[in-house]
Structure formats: structure tokens, C-alpha cells
TORTORMI-146759 format. One record per residue (C-alpha): residue number from 1; x, y, z. Coordinates in steps of 0.02 Angstrom, whole numbers, plus 50000, padded with zeros to 5 digits. Example, Ala and Ser with C-alpha at 12.3 -4.5 7.8 and 13.67 -1.06 7.14 Angstrom:
BEGIN
<r><num>1</num><x>50615</x><y>49775</y><z>50390</z></r>
<r><num>2</num><x>50684</x><y>49947</y><z>50357</z></r>
This chain:
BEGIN
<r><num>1</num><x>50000</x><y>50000</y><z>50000</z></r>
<r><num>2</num><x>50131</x><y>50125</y><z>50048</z></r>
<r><num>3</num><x>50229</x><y>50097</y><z>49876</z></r>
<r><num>4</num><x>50054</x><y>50115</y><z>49808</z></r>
<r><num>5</num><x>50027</x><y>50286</y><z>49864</z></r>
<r><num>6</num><x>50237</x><y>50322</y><z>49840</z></r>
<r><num>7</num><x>50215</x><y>50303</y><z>49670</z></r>
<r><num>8</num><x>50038</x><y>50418</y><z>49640</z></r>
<r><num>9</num><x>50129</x><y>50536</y><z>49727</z></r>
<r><num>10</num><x>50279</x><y>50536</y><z>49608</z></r>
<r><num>11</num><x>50147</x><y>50538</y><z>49456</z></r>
<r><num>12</num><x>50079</x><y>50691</y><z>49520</z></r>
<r><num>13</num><x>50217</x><y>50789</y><z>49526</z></r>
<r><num>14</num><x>50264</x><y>50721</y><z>49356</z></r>
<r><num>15</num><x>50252</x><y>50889</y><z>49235</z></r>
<r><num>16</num><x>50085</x><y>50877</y><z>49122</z></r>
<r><num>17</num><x>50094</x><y>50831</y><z>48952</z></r>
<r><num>18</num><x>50148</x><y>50974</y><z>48832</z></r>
<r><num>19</num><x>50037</x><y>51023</y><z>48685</z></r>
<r><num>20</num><x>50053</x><y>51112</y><z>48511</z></r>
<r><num>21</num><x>50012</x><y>51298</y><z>48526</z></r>
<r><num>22</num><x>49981</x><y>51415</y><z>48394</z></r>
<r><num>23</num><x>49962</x><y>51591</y><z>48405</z></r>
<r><num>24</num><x>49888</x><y>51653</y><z>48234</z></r>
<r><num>25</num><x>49941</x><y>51859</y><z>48287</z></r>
<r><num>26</num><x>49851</x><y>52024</y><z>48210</z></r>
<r><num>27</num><x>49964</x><y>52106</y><z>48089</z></r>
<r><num>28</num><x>49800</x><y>52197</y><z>48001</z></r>
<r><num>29</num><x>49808</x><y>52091</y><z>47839</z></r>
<r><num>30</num><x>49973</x><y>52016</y><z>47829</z></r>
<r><num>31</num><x>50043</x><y>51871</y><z>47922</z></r>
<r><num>32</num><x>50110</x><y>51822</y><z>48078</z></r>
<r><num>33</num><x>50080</x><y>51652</y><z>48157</z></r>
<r><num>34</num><x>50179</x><y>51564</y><z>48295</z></r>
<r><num>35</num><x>50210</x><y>51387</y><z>48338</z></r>
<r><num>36</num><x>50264</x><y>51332</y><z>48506</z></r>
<r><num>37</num><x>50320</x><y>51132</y><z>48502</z></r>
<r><num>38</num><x>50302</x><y>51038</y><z>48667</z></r>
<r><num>39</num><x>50485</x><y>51006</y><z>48628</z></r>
<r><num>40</num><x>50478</x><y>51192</y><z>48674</z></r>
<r><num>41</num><x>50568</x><y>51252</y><z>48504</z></r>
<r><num>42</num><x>50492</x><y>51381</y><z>48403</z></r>
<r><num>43</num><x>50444</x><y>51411</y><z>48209</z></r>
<r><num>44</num><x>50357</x><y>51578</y><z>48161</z></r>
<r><num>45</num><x>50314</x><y>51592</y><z>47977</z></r>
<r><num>46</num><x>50332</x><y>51755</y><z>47938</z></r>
<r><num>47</num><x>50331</x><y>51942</y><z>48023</z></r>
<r><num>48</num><x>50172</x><y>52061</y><z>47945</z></r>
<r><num>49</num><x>50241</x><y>52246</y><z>47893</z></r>
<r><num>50</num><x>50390</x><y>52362</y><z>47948</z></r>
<r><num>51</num><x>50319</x><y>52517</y><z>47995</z></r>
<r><num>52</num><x>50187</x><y>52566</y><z>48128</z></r>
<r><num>53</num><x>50292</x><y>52635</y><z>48255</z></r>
<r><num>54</num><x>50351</x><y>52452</y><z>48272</z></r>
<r><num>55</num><x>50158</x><y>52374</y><z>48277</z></r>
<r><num>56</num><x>50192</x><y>52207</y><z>48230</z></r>
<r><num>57</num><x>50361</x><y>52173</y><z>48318</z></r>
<r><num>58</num><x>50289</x><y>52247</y><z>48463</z></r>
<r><num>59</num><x>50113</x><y>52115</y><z>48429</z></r>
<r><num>60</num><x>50228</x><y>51963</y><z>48397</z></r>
<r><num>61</num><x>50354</x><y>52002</y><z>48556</z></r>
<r><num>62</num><x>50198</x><y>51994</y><z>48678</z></r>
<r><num>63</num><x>50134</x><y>51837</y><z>48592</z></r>
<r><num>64</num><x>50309</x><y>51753</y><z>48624</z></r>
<r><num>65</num><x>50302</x><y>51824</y><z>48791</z></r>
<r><num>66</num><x>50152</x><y>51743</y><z>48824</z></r>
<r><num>67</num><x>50188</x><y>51597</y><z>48750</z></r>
<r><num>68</num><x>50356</x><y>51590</y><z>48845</z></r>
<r><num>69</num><x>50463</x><y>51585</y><z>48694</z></r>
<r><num>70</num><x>50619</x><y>51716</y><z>48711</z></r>
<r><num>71</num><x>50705</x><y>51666</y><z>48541</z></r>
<r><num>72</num><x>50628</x><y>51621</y><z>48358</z></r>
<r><num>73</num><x>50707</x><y>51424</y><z>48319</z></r>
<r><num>74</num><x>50656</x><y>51449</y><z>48150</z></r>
<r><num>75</num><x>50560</x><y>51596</y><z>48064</z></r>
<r><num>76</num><x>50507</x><y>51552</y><z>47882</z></r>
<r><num>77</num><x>50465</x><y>51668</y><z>47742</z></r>
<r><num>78</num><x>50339</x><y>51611</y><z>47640</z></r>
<r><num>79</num><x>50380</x><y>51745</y><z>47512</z></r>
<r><num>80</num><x>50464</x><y>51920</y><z>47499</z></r>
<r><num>81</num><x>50296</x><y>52027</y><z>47504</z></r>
<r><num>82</num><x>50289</x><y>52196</y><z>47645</z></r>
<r><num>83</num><x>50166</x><y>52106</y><z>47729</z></r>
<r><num>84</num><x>50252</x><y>51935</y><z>47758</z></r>
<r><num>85</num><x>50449</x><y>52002</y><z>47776</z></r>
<r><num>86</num><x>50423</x><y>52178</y><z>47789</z></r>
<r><num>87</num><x>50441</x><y>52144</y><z>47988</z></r>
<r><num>88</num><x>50618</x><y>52059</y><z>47999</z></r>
<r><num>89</num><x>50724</x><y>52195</y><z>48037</z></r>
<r><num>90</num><x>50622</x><y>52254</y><z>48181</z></r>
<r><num>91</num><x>50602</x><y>52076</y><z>48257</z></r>
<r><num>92</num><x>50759</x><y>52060</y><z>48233</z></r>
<r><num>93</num><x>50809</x><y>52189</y><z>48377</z></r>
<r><num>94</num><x>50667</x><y>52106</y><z>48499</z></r>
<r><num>95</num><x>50724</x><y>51913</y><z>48488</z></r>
<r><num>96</num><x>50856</x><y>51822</y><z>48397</z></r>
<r><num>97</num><x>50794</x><y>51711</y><z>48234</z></r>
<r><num>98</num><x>50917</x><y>51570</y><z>48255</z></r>
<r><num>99</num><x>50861</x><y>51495</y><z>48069</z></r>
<r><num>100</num><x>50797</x><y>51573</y><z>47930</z></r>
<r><num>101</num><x>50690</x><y>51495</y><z>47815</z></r>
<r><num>102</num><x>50639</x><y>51528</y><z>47637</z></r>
<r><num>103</num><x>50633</x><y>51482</y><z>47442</z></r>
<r><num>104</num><x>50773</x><y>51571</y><z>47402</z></r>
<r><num>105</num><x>50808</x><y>51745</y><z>47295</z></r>
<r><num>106</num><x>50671</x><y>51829</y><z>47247</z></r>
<r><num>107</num><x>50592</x><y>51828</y><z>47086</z></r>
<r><num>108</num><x>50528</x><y>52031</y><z>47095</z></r>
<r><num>109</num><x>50656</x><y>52136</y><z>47045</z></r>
<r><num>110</num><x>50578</x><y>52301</y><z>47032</z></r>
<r><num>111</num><x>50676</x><y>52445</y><z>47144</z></r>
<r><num>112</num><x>50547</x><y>52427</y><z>47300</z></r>
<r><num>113</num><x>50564</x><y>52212</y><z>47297</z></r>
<r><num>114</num><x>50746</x><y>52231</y><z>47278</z></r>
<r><num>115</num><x>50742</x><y>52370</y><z>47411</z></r>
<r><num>116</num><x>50634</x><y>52240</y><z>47529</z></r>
<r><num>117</num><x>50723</x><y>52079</y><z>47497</z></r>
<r><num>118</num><x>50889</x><y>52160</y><z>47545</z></r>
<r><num>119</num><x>50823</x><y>52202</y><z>47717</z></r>
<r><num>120</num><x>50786</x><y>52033</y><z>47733</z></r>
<r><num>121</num><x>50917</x><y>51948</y><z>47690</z></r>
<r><num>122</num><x>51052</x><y>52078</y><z>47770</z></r>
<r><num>123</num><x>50971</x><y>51988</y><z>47954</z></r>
<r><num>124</num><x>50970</x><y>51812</y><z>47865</z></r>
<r><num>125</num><x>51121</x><y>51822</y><z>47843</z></r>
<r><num>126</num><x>51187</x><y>51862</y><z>48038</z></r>
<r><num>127</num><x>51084</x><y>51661</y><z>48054</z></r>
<r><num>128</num><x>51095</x><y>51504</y><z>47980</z></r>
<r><num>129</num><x>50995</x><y>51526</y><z>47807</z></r>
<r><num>130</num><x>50890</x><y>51355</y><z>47755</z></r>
<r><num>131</num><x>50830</x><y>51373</y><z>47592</z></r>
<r><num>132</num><x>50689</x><y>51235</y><z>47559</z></r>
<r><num>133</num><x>50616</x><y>51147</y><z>47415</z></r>
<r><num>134</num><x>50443</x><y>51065</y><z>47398</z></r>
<r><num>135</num><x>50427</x><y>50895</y><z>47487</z></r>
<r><num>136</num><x>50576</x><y>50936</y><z>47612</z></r>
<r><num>137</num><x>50567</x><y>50945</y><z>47801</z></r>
<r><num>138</num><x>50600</x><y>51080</y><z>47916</z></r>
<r><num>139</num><x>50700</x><y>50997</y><z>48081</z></r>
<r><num>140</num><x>50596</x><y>51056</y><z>48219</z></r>
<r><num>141</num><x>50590</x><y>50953</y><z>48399</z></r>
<r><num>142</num><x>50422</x><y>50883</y><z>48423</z></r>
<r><num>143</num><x>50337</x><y>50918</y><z>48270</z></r>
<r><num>144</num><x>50331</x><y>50858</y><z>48090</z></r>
<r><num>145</num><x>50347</x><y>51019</y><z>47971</z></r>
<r><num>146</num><x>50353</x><y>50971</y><z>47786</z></r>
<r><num>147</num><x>50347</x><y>51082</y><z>47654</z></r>
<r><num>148</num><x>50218</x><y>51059</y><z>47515</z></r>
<r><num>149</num><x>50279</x><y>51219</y><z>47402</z></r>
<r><num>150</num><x>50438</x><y>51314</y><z>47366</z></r>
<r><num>151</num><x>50492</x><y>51428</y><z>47228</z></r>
<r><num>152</num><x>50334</x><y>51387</y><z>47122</z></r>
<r><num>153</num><x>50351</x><y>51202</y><z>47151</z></r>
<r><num>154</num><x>50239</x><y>51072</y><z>47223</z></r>
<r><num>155</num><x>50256</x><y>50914</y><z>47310</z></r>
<r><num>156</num><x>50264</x><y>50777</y><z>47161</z></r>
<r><num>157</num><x>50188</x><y>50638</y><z>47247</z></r>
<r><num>158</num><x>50032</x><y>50610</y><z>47380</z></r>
<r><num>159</num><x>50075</x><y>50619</y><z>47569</z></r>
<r><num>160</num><x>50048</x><y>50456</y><z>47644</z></r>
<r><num>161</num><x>49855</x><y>50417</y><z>47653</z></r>
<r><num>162</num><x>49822</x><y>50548</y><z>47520</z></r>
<r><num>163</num><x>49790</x><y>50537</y><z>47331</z></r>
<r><num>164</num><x>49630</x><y>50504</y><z>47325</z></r>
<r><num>165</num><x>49536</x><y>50553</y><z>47158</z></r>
<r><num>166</num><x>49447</x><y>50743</y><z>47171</z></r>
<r><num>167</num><x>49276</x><y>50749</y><z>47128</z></r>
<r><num>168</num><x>49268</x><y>50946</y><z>47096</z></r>
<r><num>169</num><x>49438</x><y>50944</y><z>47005</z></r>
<r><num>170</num><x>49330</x><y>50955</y><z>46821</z></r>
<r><num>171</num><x>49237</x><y>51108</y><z>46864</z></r>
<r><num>172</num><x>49382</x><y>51220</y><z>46913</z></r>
<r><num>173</num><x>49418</x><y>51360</y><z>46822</z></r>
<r><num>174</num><x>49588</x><y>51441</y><z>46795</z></r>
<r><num>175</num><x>49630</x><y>51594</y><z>46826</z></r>
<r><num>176</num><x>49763</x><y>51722</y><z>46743</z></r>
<r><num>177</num><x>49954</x><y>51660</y><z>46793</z></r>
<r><num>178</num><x>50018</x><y>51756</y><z>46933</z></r>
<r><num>179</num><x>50195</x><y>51807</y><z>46890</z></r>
<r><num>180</num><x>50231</x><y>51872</y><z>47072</z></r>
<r><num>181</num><x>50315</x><y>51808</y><z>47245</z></r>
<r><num>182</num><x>50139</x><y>51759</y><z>47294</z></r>
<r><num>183</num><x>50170</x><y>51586</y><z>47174</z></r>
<r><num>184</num><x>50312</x><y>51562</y><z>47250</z></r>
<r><num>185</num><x>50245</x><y>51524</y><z>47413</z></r>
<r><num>186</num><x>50343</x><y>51402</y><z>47558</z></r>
<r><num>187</num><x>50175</x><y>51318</y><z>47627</z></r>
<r><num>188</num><x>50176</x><y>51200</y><z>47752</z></r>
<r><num>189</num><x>50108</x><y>51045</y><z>47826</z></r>
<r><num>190</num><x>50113</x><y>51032</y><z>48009</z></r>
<r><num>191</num><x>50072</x><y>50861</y><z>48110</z></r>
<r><num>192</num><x>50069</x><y>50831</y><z>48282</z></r>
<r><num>193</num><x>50033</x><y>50673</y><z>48323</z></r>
<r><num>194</num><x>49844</x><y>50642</y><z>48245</z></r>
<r><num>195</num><x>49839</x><y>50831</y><z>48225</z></r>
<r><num>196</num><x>49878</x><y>50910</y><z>48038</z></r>
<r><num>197</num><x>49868</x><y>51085</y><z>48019</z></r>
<r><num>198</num><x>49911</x><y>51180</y><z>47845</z></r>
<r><num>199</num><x>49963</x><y>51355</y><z>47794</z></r>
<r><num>200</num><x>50006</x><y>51399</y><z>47612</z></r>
<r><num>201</num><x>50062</x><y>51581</y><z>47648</z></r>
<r><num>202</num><x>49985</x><y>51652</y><z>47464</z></r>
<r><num>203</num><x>50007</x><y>51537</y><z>47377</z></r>
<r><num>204</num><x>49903</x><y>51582</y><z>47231</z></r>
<r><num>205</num><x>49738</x><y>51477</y><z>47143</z></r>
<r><num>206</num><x>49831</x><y>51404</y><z>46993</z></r>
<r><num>207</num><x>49947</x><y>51310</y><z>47120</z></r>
<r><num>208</num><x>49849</x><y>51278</y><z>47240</z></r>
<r><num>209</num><x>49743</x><y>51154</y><z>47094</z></r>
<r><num>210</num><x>49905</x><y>51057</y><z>47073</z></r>
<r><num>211</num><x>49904</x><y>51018</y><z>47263</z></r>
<r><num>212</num><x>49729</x><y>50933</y><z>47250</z></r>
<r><num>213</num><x>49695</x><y>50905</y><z>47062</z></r>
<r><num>214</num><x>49670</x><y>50781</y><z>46984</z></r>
<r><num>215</num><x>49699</x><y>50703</y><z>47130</z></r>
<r><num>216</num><x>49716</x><y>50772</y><z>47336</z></r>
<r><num>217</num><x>49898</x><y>50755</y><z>47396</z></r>
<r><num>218</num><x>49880</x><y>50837</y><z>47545</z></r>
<r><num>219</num><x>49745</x><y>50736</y><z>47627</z></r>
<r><num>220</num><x>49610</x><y>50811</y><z>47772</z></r>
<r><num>221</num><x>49678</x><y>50922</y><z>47877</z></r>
<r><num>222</num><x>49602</x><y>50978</y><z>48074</z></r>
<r><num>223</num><x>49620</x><y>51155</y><z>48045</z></r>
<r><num>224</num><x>49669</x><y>51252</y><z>47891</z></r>
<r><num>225</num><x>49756</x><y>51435</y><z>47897</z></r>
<r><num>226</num><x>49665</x><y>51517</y><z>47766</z></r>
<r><num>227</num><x>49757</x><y>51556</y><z>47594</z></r>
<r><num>228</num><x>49809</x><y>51742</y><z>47542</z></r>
<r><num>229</num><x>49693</x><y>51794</y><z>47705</z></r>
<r><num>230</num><x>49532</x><y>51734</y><z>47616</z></r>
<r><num>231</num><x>49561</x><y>51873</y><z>47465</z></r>
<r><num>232</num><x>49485</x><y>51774</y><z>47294</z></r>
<r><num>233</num><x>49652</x><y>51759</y><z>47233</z></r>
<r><num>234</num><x>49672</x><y>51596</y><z>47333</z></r>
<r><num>235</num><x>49568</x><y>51457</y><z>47432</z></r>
<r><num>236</num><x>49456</x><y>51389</y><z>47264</z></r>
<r><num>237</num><x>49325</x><y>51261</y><z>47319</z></r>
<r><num>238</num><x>49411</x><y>51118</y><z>47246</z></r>
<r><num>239</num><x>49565</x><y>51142</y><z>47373</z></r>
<r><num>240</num><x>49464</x><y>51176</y><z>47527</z></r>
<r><num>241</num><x>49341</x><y>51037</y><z>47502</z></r>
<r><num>242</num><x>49463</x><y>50927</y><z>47488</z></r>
<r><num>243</num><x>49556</x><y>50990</y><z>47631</z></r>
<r><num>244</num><x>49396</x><y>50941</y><z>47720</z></r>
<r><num>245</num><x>49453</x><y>51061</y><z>47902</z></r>
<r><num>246</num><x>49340</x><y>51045</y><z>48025</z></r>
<r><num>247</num><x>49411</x><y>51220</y><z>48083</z></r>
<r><num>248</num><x>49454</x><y>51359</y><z>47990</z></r>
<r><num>249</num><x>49558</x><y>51521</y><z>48055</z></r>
<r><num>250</num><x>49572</x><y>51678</y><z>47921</z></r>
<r><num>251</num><x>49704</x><y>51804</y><z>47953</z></r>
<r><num>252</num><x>49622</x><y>51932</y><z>47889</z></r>
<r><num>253</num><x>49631</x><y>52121</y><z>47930</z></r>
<r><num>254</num><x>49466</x><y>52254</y><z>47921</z></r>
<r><num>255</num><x>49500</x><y>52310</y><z>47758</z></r>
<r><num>256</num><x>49620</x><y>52150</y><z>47663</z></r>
<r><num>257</num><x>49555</x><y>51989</y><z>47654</z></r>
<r><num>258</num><x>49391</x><y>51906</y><z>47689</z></r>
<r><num>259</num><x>49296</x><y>51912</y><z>47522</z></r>
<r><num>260</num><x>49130</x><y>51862</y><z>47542</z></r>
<r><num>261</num><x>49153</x><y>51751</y><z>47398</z></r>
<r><num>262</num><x>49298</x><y>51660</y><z>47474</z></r>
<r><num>263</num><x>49212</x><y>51662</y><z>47674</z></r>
<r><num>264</num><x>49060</x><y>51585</y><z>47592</z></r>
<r><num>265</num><x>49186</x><y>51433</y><z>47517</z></r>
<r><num>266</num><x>49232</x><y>51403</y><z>47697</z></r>
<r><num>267</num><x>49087</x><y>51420</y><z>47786</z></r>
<r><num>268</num><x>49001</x><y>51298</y><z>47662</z></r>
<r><num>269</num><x>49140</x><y>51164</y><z>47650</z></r>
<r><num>270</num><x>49084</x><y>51004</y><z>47699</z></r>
<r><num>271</num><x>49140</x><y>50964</y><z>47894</z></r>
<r><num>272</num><x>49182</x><y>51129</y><z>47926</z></r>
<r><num>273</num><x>49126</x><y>51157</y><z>48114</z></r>
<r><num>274</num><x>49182</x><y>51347</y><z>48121</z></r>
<r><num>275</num><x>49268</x><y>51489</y><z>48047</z></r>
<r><num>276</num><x>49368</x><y>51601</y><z>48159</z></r>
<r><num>277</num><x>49451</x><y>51772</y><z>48110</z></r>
<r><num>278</num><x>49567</x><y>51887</y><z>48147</z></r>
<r><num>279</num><x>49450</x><y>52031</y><z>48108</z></r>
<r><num>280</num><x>49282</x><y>52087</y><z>48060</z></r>
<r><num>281</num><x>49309</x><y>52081</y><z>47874</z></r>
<r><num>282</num><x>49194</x><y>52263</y><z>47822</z></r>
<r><num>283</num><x>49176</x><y>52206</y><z>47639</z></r>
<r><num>284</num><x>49078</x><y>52045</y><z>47718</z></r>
<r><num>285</num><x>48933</x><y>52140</y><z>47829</z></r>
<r><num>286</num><x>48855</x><y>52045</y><z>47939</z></r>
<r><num>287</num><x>48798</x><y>51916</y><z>47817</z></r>
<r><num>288</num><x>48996</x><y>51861</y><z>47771</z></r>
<r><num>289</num><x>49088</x><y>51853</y><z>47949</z></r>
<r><num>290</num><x>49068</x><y>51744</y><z>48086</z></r>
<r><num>291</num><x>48978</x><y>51773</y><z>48248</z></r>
<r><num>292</num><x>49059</x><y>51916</y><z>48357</z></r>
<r><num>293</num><x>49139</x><y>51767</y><z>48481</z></r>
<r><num>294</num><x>49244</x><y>51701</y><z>48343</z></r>
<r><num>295</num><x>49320</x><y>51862</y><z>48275</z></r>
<r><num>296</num><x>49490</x><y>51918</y><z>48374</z></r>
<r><num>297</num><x>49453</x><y>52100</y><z>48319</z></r>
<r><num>298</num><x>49273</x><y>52178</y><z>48284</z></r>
<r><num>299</num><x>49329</x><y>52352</y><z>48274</z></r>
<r><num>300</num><x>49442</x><y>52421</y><z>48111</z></r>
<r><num>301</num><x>49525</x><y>52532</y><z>48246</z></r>
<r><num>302</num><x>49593</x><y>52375</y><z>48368</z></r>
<r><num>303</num><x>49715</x><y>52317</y><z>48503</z></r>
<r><num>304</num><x>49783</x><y>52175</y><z>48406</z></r>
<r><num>305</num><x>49703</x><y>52022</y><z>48489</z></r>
<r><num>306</num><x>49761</x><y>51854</y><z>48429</z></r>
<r><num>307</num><x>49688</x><y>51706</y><z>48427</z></r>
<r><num>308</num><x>49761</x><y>51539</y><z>48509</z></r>
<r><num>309</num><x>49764</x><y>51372</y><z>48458</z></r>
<r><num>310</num><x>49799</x><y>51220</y><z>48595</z></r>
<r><num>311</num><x>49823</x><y>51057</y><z>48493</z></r>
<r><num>312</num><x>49836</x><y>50881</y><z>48570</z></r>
<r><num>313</num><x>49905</x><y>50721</y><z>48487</z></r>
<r><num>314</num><x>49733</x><y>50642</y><z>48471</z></r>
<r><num>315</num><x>49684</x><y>50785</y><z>48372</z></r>
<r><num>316</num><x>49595</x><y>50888</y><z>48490</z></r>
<r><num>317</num><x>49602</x><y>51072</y><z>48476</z></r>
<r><num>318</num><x>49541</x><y>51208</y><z>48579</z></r>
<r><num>319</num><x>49540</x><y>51380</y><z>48509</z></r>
<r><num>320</num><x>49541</x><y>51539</y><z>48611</z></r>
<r><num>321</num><x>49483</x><y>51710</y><z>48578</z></r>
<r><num>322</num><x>49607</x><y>51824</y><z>48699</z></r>
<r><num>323</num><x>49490</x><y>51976</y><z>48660</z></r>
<r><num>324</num><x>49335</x><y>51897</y><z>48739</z></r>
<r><num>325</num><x>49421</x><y>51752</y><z>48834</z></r>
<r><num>326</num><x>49277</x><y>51643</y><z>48751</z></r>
<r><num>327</num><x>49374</x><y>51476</y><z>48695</z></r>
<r><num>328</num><x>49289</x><y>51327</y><z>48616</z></r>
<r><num>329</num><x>49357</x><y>51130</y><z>48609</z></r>
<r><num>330</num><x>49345</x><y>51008</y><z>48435</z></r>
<r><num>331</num><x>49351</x><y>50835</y><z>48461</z></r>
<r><num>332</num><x>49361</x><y>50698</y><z>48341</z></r>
């Protein structure tokens, strides 16, 4: 009996079991989102706009702070736009990026991309600089992070238990080619366990069909980062069907992002339990956003509330609203 209760007591003072947390942070339209491994290691994919008096360093310092992160592991660039990279230099003087991740030079050269990239890459440059290609994996502790696009390239072959024939692959309909960094995209697959979460950066409509068409690649995911910040350049019914999230999260700002054309994909996709956003999107109204207890930010003048994702290995996922405190669990 007494080695009975000697060893409950040494279970309880055995540390819980650590979780995936995800901190999808306001940048108003751009992108900042922060992964926390229970290894305790860090990836943040990429750093919203310079500018601001400092806004967005200032937004993704008190996220880390919160999260208890006091250096970036890895930061990856999904491409060289002002609201993705414009950020680097200032987060730069906040925490140190150990690794930076990206596709490589950019393919912009006019004088404000040039202008942009070097700013970047000045700061990559002081770390260790991985530059990934589609179906590669980025090293982090605790996590499996592989890379689905690079540099206009996609993953050749289906993940395990993908490939699976697409239904709506024969009614999608192209749209112009997009010549810009958007195409060139480093999006991401991230699995914890039974959990799969995906984020594409902007990766642009035309690619995004290769992902899932003719046949799905990628597989279902649990909760799916919405492309290009739900603009209708991105995010066609034929990827996020097959997707098949049973949680959406859309980091858009008031004014960039959240097409009613695009929300109305989401909200209608098959599974789909909710859609959560960083703002009140104003060119949606009422009838194109979600209920006020989902949205991080109802006001176009805001604090910059994030929203916070708690994944477990069985899939489960609670997401929490840190302007309301309202928070809300998915279970298989």
C-alpha cells in the first residue's frame, strides 16, 4: 500500500503533458503566426509589415512572451511581400531568429522588391539561412513540418494516406498566371501526432489546383490557415473541400482579406465546424463574417488580439479568443 501511494505521489508531481500551441497574431492583413512545440522550440512563419511605430514586432514580442518563447528556432518566409517580411528587421532587435527559412532569391526585381528583399536577407544572413524545396522537412523538435511548396514548386507525389481522386477537380476554372512572389509560396504541413494543420502563405489559385487536382495530395487536415487571408486570389473550392478542416482560422485584417466570395467557400465546406478570424472583414457585413465570439478584432480601429490554438496528439484542439476570453474545444 505504501509503495502504492509512493508512486501516485511521484505521478503527480510528474510535469503535464505538453501540447502544440499556435498563436495566429494580428498584423492587420498580413501574416504572423507562431508555433510553440512541446519540445519547446519555436517556428514563426513570417513577420506582417515594417512600419507602425514598430506594431507588429511589438504584437509578435507579447505573443512570444506569452507563450514563453524568448528566441525564434526557425522563422520562415513564405515569400518576399511587405506584409510577410516587411517585419524582419524590427524583430530582429526584439528576439534572435536562430534559422531562417525561405525559397530562396526573389523573383521581383523592381527597385521597392529589391529594396525589401535586401532588408531581409542583410538579418538572414547574421543566422543560419535554410533554403527549402517542395517535399523537404523543416528539423523542428516535436513536430513534423514538411513543406508542400517552394519557389513555384509542388510536392510531386501524395502524402501518405492521400491521393485520393477529386471529385470537383473538372469544374475548376483557371485563373490568369500570377507572375509574382505570391506563386512562389513556402506552405507547410504541420502534424502533431493525429493533429495536421496547413498554411500555404499566398500561395496563389493556379497552384493551389496542382496540390489537390486531379487528385488530393495533401489529405484532410484539422484546421486550415486560410490562403492569401481569404482574398479570391486563393482558397478555390476544389482545394478547401478537399482539405475537408473541421476548423478554419482567416488572418484577415478590416479592410484585406475576407471576400465574401471566398468566406462563403469556407463556411460551406463540407465538415467545417467553424470559421474564426482575425477581424471583422467590412467588405463581408454581417451576412459574410462569423459570429462576434469568433472574430479576434470587431473594430477596424483595434488592440491586436490574437487568437490561440491548443492542439493535442489525438487531434483535439481548443481555440481561444484572447479579446473575449471565450474559447471553444473540437474533438474527433
Amino acid at each position: 500500500m505504501i509503495a502504492g501511494i509512493l508512486l501516485l505521489a511521484c505521478a503527480a508531481l510528474l510535469p503535464a503533458a505538453k501540447n502544440l500551441e499556435v498563436y495566429s497574431i494580428d498584423v492587420e492583413g498580413g501574416q504572423s503566426t507562431l508555433l510553440v512545440s512541446p519540445s519547446g522550440e519555436s517556428l514563426l512563419v513570417d513577420t506582417g509589415w515594417a512600419g507602425f511605430n514598430r506594431r507588429d514586432a511589438e504584437r509578435i514580442a507579447a505573443a512570444a512572451k506569452a507563450a514563453g518563447v524568448k528566441r525564434i528556432d526557425y522563422l520562415v518566409t513564405t515569400h518576399y511581400h511587405a506584409d510577410h517580411v516587411g517585419g524582419v528587421p524590427q524583430l530582429a532587435e526584439k528576439l534572435p531568429i536562430r534559422n531562417f527559412v525561405d525559397h530562396g532569391p526573389s523573383i521581383e526585381t523592381s527597385k521597392d522588391a529589391t529594396v525589401l528583399y535586401n532588408a531581409y536577407s542583410a538579418f538572414r544572413d547574421k543566422g543560419n539561412h535554410i533554403q527549402v524545396k517542395a517535399g523537404d522537412t523543416i528539423p523542428i523538435k516535436g513536430l513534423e513540418v514538411q513543406v508542400l511548396s517552394a519557389a513555384g514548386n509542388l510536392i510531386g507525389q501524395p502524402l501518405p494516406g492521400a491521393g485520393q481522386p477529386n471529385p470537383e477537380c473538372p469544374n475548376f476554372e483557371m485563373h490568369q498566371v500570377d507572375p509574382s512572389e505570391n506563386a512562389q509560396s513556402v506552405g507547410i504541413l504541420v502534424t502533431y501526432g493525429e493533429f495536421r494543420m496547413i498554411d500555404l502563405g499566398d500561395l496563389t489559385w493556379n497552384k493551389e489546383k496542382d496540390l489537390v487536382c486531379p487528385t488530393n495530395k495533401v489529405g484532410p487536415v484539422d484546421l486550415y490557415l486560410v490562403s492569401h487571408h481569404g482574398m479570391n486570389m486563393s482558397g478555390s473550392p476544389q482545394l478547401v473541400h478537399a482539405l475537408h478542416p473541421r476548423v478554419a482560422l482567416m488572418n484577415n485584417g478590416a479592410k484585406k482579406g475576407g471576400s465574401p466570395e471566398i468566406w462563403q467557400t469556407i463556411h460551406d465546406s463540407p465538415g467545417l465546424q467553424d470559421l474564426w478570424q482575425l477581424h471583422f472583414a467590412l467588405a463581408g457585413a454581417k451576412e459574410h463574417n462569423s459570429a462576434d465570439t469568433v472574430i479576434a478584432n470587431v473594430d477596424a480601429v483595434c488592440e491586436g488580439k490574437w487568437i490561440k490554438v491548443t492542439a493535442q496528439k489525438n487531434g483535439t484542439m481548443t481555440l481561444y479568443n484572447s479579446r473575449n476570453k471565450y474559447e471553444k474545444t473540437y474533438t474527433r
